[in-house]
C-alpha positions in Angstrom: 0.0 0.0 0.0 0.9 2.8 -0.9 2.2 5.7 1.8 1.1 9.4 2.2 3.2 11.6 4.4 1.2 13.7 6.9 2.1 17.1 8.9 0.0 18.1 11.9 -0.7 21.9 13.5 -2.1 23.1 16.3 -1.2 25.0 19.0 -2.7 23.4 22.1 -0.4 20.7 23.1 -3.5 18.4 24.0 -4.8 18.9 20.5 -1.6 18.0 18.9 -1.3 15.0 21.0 -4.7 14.0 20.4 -4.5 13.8 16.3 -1.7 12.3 16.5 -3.5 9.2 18.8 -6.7 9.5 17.1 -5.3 7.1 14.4 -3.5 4.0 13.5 -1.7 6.0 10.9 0.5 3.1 9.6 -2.9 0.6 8.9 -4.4 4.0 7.5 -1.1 4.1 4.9 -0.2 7.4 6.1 2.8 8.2 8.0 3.4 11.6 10.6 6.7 13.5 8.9 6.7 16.5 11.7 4.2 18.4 14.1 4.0 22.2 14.2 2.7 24.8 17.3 2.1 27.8 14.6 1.8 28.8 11.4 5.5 30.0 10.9 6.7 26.4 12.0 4.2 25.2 10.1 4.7 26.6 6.4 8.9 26.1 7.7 8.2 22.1 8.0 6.3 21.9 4.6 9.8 23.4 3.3 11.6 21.0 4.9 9.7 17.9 5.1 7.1 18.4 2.3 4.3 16.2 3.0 1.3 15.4 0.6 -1.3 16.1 3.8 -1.8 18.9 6.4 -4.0 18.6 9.4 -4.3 21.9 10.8 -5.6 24.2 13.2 -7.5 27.7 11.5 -6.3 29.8 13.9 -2.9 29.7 15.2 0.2 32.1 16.7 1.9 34.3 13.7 -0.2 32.9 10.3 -3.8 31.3 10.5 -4.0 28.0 8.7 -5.7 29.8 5.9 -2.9 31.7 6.2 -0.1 29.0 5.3 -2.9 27.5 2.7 -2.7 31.0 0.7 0.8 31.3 1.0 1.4 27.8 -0.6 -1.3 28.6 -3.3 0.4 31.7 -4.2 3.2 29.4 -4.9 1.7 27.1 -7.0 2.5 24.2 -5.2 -0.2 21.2 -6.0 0.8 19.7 -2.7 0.3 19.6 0.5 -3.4 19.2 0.4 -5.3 20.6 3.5 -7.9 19.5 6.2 -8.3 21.7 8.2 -9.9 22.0 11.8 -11.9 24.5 14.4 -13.4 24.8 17.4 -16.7 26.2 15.6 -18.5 26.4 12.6 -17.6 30.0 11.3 -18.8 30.8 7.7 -16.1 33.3 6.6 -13.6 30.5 7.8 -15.6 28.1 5.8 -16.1 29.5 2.2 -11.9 31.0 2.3 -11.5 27.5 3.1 -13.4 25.9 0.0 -11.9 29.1 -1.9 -8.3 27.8 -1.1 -9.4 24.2 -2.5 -9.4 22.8 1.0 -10.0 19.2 1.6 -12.1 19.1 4.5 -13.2 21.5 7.4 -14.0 19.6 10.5 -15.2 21.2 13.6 -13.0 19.7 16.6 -16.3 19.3 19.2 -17.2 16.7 16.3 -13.9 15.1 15.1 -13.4 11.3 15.7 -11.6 8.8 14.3 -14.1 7.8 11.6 -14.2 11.3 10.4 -10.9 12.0 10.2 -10.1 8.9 7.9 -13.1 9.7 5.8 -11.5 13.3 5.2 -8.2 11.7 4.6 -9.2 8.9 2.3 -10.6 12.2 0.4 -7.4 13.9 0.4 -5.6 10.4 -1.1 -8.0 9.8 -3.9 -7.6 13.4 -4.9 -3.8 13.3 -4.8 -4.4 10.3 -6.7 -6.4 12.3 -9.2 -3.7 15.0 -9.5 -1.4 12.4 -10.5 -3.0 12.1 -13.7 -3.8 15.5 -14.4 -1.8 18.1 -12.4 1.0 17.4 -15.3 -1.4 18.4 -18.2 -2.8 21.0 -16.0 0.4 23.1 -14.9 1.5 23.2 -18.5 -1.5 24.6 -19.7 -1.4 27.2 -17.0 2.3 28.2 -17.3 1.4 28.3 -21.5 -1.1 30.5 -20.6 1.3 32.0 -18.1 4.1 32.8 -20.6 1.8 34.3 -23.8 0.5 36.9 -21.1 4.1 38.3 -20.5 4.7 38.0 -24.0 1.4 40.1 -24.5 2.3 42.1 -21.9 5.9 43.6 -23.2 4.5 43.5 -26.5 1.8 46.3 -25.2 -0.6 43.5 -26.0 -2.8 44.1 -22.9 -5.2 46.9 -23.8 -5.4 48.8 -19.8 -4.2 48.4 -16.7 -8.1 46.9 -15.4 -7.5 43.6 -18.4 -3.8 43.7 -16.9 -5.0 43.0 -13.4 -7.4 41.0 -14.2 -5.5 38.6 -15.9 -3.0 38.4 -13.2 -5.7 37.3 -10.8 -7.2 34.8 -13.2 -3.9 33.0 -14.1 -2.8 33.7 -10.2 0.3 36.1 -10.8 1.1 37.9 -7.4 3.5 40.9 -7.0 7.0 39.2 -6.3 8.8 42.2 -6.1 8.7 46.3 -6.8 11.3 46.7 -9.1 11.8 44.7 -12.7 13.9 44.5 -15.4 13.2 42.1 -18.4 16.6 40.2 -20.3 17.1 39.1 -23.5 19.3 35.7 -23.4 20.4 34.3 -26.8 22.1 30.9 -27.3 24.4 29.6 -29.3 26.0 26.4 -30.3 24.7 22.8 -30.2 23.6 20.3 -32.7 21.1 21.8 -35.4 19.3 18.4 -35.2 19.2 18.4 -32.0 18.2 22.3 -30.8 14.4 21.4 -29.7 15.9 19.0 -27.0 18.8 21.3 -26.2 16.3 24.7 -26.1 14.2 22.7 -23.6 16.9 21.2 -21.6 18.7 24.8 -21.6 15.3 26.8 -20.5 14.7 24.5 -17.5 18.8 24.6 -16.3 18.5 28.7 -16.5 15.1 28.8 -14.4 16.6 26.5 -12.1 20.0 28.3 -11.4 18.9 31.3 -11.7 15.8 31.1 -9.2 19.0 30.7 -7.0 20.2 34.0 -6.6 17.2 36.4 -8.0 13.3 35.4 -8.1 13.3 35.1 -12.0 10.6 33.9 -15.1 12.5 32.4 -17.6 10.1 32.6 -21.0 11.0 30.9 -24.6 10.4 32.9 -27.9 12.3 30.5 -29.9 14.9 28.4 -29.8 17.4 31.3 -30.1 16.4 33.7 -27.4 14.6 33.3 -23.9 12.7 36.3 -22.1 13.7 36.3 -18.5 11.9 38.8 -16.1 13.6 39.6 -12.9 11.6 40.5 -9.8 14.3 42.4 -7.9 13.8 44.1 -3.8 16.3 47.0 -4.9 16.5 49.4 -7.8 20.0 49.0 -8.0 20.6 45.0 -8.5 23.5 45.4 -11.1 25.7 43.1 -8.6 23.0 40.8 -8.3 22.3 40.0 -12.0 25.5 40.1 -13.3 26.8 37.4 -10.4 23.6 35.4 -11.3 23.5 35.0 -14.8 26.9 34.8 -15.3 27.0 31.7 -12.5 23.7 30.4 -14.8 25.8 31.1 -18.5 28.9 29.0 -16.8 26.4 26.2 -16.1 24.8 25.9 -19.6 27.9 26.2 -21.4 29.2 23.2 -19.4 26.1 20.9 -19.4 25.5 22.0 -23.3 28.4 23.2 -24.8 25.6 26.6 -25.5 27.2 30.3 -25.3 24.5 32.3 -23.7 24.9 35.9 -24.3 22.0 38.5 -22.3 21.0 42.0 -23.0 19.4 43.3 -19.9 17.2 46.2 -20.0 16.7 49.2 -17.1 15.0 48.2 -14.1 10.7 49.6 -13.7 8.8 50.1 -11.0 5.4 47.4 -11.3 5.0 44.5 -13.7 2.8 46.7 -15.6 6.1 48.8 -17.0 7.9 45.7 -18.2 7.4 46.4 -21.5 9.6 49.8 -21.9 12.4 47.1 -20.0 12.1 44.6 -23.0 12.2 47.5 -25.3 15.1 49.0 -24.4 16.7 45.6 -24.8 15.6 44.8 -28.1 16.3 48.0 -29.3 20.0 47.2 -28.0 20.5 43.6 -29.8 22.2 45.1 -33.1 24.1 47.5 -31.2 25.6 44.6 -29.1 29.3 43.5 -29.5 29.7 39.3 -30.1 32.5 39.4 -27.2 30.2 40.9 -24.5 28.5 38.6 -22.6 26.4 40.5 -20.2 25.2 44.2 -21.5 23.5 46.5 -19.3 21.2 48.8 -21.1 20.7 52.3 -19.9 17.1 53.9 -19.1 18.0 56.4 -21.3 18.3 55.8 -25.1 17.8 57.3 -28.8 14.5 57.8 -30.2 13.7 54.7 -32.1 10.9 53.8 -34.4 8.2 52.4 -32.2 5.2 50.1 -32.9 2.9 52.2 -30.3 1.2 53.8 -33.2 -0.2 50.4 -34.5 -0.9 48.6 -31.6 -3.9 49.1 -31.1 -4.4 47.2 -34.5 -2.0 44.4 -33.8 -4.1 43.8 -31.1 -6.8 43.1 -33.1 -5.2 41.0 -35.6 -3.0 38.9 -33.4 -6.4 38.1 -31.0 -8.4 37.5 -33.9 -5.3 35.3 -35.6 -6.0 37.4 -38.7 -3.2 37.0 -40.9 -5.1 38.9 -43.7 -5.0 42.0 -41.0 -1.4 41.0 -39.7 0.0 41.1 -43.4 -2.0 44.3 -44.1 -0.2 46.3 -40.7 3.2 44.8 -41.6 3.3 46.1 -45.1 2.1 49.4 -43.5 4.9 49.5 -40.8 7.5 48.2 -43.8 6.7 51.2 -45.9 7.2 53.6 -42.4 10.9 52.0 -42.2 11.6 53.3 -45.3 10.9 56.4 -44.3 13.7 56.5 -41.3 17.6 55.9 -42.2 17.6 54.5 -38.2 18.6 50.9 -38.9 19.3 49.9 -35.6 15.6 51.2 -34.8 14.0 49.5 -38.0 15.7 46.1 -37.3 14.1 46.3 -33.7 10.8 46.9 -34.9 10.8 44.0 -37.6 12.7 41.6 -34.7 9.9 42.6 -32.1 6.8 40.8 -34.8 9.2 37.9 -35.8 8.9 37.9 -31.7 5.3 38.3 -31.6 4.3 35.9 -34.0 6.3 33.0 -32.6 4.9 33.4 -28.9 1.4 34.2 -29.7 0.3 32.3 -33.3 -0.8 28.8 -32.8 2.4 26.6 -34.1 4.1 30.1 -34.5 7.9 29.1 -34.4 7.5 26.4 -37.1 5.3 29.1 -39.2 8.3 31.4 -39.2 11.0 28.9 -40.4 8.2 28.0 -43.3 8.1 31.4 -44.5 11.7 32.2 -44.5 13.1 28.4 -45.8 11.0 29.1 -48.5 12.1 32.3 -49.5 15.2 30.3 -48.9 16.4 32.6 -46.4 16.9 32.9 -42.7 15.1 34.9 -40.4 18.4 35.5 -38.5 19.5 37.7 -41.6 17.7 40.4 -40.2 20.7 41.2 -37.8 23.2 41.8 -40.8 21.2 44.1 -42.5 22.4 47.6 -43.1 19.8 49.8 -44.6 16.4 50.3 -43.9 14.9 49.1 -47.3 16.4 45.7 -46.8 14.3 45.6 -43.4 10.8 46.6 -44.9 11.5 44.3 -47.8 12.1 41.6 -45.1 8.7 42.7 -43.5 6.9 42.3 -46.6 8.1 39.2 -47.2 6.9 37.9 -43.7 3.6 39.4 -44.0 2.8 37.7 -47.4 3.9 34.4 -45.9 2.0 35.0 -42.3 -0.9 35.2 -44.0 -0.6 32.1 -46.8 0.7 30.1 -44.0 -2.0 30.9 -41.6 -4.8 30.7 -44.2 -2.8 27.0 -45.2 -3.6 26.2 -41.6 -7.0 27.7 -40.7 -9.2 24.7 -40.0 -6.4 22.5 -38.3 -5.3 25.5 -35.9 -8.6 26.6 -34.5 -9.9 23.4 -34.2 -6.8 23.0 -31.8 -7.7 26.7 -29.6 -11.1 25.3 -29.5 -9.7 22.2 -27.9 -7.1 24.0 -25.5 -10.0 26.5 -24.1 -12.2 22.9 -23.8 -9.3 22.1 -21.6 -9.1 24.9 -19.8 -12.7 25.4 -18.7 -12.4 21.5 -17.5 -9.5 22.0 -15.7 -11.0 25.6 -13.9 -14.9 24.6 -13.3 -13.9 26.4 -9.6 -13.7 29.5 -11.4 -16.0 31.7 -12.7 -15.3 31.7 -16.6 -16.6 34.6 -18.4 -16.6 34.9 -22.3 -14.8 38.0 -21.6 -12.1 36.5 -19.2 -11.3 33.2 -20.8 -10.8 34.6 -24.6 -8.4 37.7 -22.7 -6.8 34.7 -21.1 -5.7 33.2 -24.7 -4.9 36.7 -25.8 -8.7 36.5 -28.6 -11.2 38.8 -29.1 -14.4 38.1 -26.7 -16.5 37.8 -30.4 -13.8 35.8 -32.1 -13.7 33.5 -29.5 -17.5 33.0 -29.3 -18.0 32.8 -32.9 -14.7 30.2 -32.8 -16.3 28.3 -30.2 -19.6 28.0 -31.7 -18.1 26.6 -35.2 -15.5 23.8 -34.1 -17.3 22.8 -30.9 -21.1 22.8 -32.2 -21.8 24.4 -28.9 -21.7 28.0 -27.4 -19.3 28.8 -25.4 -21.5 29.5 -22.5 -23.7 26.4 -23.2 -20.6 24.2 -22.6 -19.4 26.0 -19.6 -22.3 25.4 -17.8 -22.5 22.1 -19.0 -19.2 20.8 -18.1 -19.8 23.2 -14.4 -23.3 21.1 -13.7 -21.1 17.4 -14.3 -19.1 18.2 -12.1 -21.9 19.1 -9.3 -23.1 15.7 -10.2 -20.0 14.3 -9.9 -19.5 16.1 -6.3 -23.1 15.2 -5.2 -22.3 11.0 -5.8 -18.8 11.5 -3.5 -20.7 12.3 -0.4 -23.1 14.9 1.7 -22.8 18.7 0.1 -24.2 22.2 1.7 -25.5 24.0 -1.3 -23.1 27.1 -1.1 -20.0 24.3 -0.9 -21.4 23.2 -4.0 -21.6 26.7 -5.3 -17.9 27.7 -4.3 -16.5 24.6 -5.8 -17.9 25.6 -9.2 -16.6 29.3 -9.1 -20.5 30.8 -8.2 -20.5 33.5 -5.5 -24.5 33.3 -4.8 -25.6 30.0 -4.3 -29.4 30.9 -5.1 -27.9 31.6 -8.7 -26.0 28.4 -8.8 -29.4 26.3 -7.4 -31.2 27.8 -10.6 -28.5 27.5 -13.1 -28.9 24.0 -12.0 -33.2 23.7 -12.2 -32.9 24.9 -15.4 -30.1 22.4 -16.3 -31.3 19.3 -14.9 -34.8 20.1 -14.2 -34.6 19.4 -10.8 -33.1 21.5 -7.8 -29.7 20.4 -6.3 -31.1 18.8 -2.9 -33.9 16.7 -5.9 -31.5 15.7 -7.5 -29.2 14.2 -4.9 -32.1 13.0 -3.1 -33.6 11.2 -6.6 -29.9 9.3 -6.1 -30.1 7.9 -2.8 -28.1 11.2 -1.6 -28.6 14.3 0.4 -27.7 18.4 0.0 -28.2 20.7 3.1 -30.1 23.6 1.4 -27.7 25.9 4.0 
């Protein structure tokens, strides 16, 4: 049988000693890893010893329960699951509970030894669960995760309300007040072999780096990584250039790659990332081969900028237009020509090469399409030396965005359709808006509808709720639900709303339905 380890909090001695009597643990497959008086000691143990359960206390000395549950959350951490305990029934406690994807709450006056198991055997077959799907699950989210920054230094993210509000959906939390944004390139390696060597690369410079600076390392292509640095000081110049030249050492010797960075000025908010990255990519054809590390100054030229069409690219990248796409690109193309700043123009065309690799569906192949067939490379760009080389380069691109993309059509948004079917499964505790899931993805709100409609043969909305009221049948066959329980677990904040969503579903009210099934749903 199969072992789960098990951490216990609480800060009355006699409580402590209790759970840890209460049980045969071993029989139950469980084992007790370490004990903790207070939520500091606590969240310190799941460090140390980190278990896959944690009975604990609400409240307790220096952080709550709920406390230590938000703070591993925040993290991202599937594991440890939570049950936790109190001496009453308190609402607030209850629903922040459920919010935080709690196990159990038990109320001590009314624990014993059969309800404890019970809430652990709950804890096991969802651990169980998560071991076929947290995988699938994370990767979607840190996809989703990684076109939002690329959105966001882009100026892809039309406001600061969409910008927050996608940081609470895809739970991104302040890590830091100041930010700078690097460009790393690599260099070297097997051509046959660069997809392994790009993957293996961008998981050793998360890793090494995470080290010494709280870092997200993002991959355009399998050239040039975005990292974004959440720094505590302004001035950090010591910092980085220890840290990524600690990281470069380590990839050169695992790989054989030559990592070069550009790093741009440090902001103030994630917000301002974007004038970072900017600055950097305005500096890659100004950098020297030889340096390794370049810090780029807050102050700069003038260079062409895209701010005057994005608005536009907005549209046509979250509609996946490639007839609008072509359309802007020949438009910005024949404003390069009207600049003799190189340097600037080479940017500007590097910054959509950028864009369409990160945010087009299959986007890095697309791009080596379009330029192999020209028979080119889309590396040339960098050894261009006059302006109309770089707009004829952009017109080139355009024209083969949008035969590439029209090649594709059916293929690739049959494929979003089935990612956002994947994501709505994976996030029935949320509320899923229209609105929120197509920002999400980085579409339109009507292009997504109209997208959804076609490939799934179902509206959006229809499905949502659809897949949401499953899953309350799927919670109601597990065991005894309160209605509101049942409402927080599927992402609805009045629970009157969610008992006629489900009427008009299933024709029946929650408490019929489970009662229909041999069941039973407390109407409070």
């Amino acid at each position: 049988m199969e072992t789960y380890s098990v951490v216990l909090a609480d800060d009355e001695p006699l409580v402590l000693a209790g759970l840890c009597s209460i049980l045969d643990w071993k029989a139950e497959g469980l084992e007790i890893v370490g004990t903790a008086r207070n939520g500091r000691q606590l969240l310190e143990t799941i460090d140390e010893k980190k278990p896959d359960i944690v009975i604990s206390d609400v409240r307790m000395p220096l952080m709550t329960g709920l406390e230590v549950m938000q703070e591993i959350s925040d993290r991202h951490q599937e594991l440890p699951l939570f049950i936790l305990l109190s001496g009453y029934e308190e609402f607030s406690y209850v629903r922040e509970a459920i919010s935080l994807n709690a196990v159990e709450y038990l109320v001590k006056l009314d624990l014993s030894a059969e309800v404890l198991s019970k809430a652990l055997e709950k804890a096991r077959r969802r651990i169980r669960a998560m071991g076929h799907a947290q995988g699938a699950e994370y990767a979607m989210l840190q996809n989703l995760r990684d076109r939002f920054y690329v959105r966001l230094v882009n100026g892809l993210i039309p406001g600061r309300q969409q910008f927050e509000a996608q940081c609470e959906s895809l739970g991104i939390k302040p890590r830091g007040r100041y930010l700078c944004a690097a460009l790393v390139c690599l260099e070297g390696g097997e051509e046959s072999d660069r997809t392994r060597l790009f993957i293996a690369a961008t998981e050793l410079l998360q890793e090494t780096l995470s080290r010494q600076v709280d870092c997200q390392v993002i991959p355009f292509d399998l050239e040039r990584l975005l990292v974004i640095c959440f720094l505590h000081e302004r001035e950090s110049h010591q910092l980085l250039y220890g840290s990524f030249s600690r990281s470069f050492d380590m990839l050169e010797k695992s790989f054989s790659l030559k990592a070069t960075a550009i790093i741009g000025p440090v902001v103030e908010g994630l917000y301002e990332i974007g004038t970072s990255y900017t600055r950097a990519l305005e500096t890659i054809p100004k950098a020297k081969g030889d340096e390794r590390l370049l810090f780029v100054s807050e102050r700069g030229e003038q260079p062409f900028a895209l701010a005057s069409f994005q608005s536009r690219l907005f549209e046509a990248f979250s509609e996946v237009d490639g007839a609008k796409m072509n359309q802007i690109f020949h438009e910005i193309a024949h404003t390069l020509e009207q600049t003799t700043d190189v340097l600037s123009a080479i940017s500007a065309c590097s910054q959509l090469v950028s864009m369409v690799i990160a945010m087009v569906p299959d986007g890095h192949r697309l791009v080596e399409e379009i330029f192999r067939l020209q028979g080119e490379d889309q590396r040339n760009l960098y050894r261009f030396r006059s302006t109309a080389l770089c707009s004829e380069y952009l017109r080139h691109f355009g024209d083969g965005l949008e035969k590439g993309l029209q090649d594709r059509r059916q293929d690739w948004r049959a494929a979003i359709v089935h990612r956002v079917q994947a994501y709505i499964k994976a996030n029935l505790d949320k509320r899923l808006s229209l609105s929120e899931v197509a920002a999400l993805f980085g579409f339109s709100q009507n292009y997504l509808s109209t997208l959804f409609s076609r490939y799934a043969n179902i509206g959006f909305v229809e499905y949502t709720t659809g897949q949401k009221m499953e899953k309350a049948k799927a919670l109601m066959a597990t065991g005894n639900w309160k209605i509101y329980e049942l409402a927080c677990q599927l992402g609805y904040e009045d629970s009157s709303y969610f008992s006629k969503v489900f009427k008009q579903h299933e024709g029946m009210s929650p408490r019929e339905y489970a009662q229909s099934r041999g069941g039973l749903v407390d109407e409070l």
